[in-house]
N, C-alpha and C positions, 0 to 999 in steps of 0.2 A: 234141380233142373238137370234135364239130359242132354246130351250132345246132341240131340235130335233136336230138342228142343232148342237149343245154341245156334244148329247150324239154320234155322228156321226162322228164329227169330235176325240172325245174321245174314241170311237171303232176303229176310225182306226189309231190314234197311238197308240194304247195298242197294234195292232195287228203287226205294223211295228216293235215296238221295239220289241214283240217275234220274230220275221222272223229275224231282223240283228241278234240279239243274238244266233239263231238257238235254242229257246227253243221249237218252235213248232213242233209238231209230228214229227215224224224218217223217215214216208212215208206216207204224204198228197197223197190223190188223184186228181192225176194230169191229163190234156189231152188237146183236142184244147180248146180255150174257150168258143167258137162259142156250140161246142158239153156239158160244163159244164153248161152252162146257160139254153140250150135246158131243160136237163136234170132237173134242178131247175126247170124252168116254168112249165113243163111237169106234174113233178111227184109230187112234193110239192106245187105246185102254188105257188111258191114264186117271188116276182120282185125285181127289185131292187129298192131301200131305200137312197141310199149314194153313194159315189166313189169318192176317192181323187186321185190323181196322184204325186208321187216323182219324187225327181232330177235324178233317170235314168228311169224314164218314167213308173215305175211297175206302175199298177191300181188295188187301196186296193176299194173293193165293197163287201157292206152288201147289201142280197139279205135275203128275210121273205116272210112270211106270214103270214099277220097280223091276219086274223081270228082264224088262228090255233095254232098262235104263234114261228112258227118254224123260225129259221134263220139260214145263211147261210156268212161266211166271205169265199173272195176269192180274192186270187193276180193274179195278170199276169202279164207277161213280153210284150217288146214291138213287139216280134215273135208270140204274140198268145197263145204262152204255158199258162196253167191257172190250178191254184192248188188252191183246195178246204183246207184250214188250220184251221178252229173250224167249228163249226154247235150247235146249241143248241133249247132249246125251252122258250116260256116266255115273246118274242120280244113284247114290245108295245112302239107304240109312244108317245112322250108329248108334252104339250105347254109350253108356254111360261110362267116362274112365275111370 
């Protein structure tokens, strides 16, 4: 397994255990997901990086962009619905130590 693979799998349980707990924001920006990824690629050039799936099917995806640095965590449910819950800048990949 790579640091890549580490740091990915470690962004996305930091980011499940905010979501069970509801410590993440009061009102993510939510919509289809189809429309939330457009919008990522679109505006930010960001792609996606990762995506895990939980035992009721949500899909936790880090989406960036590596030149610029921006990132983008997003869940969805298995309806589509897709909510934008952190965003940041700084994203770089690693190897392997």
């Amino acid at each position: 397994m790579t640091s890549k693979d580490l740091f990915s799998i470690g962004s996305i349980f930091a980011v499940a255990l905010l979501y069970a707990s509801g410590a993440w924001a009061q009102s993510p920006t939510c919509g289809p997901r189809a429309k939330i990824i457009q919008v990522l690629n679109d505006r930010f050039k960001e792609t996606r990086q990762s995506y895990a799936v939980d035992g009721q099917n949500r899909r936790f995806e880090t989406f960036a962009n590596a030149e610029k640095g921006s990132w983008t965590l997003v869940i969805s449910d298995p309806s589509g619905k897709a909510c934008i819950i952190a965003v940041g800048h700084s994203f770089e990949t690693t190897s392997a130590s």
